[in-house]
C-alpha angles and dihedrals in degrees: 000000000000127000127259122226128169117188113195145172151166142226140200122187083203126351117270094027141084118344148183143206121201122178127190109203116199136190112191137186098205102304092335110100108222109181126004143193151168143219136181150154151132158195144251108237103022135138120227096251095058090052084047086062104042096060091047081055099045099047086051098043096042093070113095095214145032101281137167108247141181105221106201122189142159092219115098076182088073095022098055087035096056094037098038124353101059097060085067103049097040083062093046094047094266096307125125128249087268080053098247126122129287107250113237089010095161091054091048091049089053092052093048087045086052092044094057083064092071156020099263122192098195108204122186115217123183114251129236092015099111101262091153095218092050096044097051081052085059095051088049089050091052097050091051077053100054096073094062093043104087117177096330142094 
């Protein structure tokens, strides 16, 4: 059976701006790839975080069927959230400890909702620092990114 992994990032030219989420999903038979794909996409006016997110979701949302997955990002942001964070503030309606409200709550709430699907390994990598898988994630979150670009940046 081979293992799932889903690499994924997200980009913000500003922030907030537009922004972009890429996801390279992997399966893989030992060191041998056998089946690849990619996603990506974006949005106009976005924060970095959100598209963090996103790419985390849609990674999670885009398999057919219940899987074991490695989930691999360079947020802290995702990866503390969806280990840590969330438990708390499932329990405190979705407020933080200082009792205001979780930012991007709904996102997080739909990747909650994903993860529950599965049986998700979240692994934190750092970013820009030439790990191949993450930076290919980057380039797909960048061109999700270009259409909302315009003439700037």
């Amino acid at each position: 059976m081979p293992e799932l992994f889903a690499y994924t990032d997200g980009a913000c030219s500003g922030n907030p701006g537009p922004g972009g989420w890429g996801v390279l999903l992997r399966a893989m038979d030992g060191a041998t790839v056998v089946k690849e794909r990619t996603l990506s996409g974006g949005e106009e006016q976005t924060t970095n975080n959100r598209m963090e997110l996103l790419a985390a979701i849609h990674a999670l949302e885009s398999l057919s069927r219940a899987s074991r997955i490695t989930v691999v990002t360079d947020s802290a942001y995702v990866k503390n959230g969806v280990t840590g964070w969330i438990h708390g503030w499932k329990r405190n309606g979705w407020k933080t400890a200082a009792k205001k409200p979780v930012k991007n709550a709904e996102l997080w709430q739909r990747l909650d909702a994903a993860q529950a699907r599965h049986d998700v390994t979240w692994e934190w990598v750092k970013g820009h620092a030439g790990h191949p898988e993450n930076e290919r994630a980057d380039e797909l979150a960048r061109e999700g990114m270009a259409p909302f670009k315009g003439g700037k940046g």
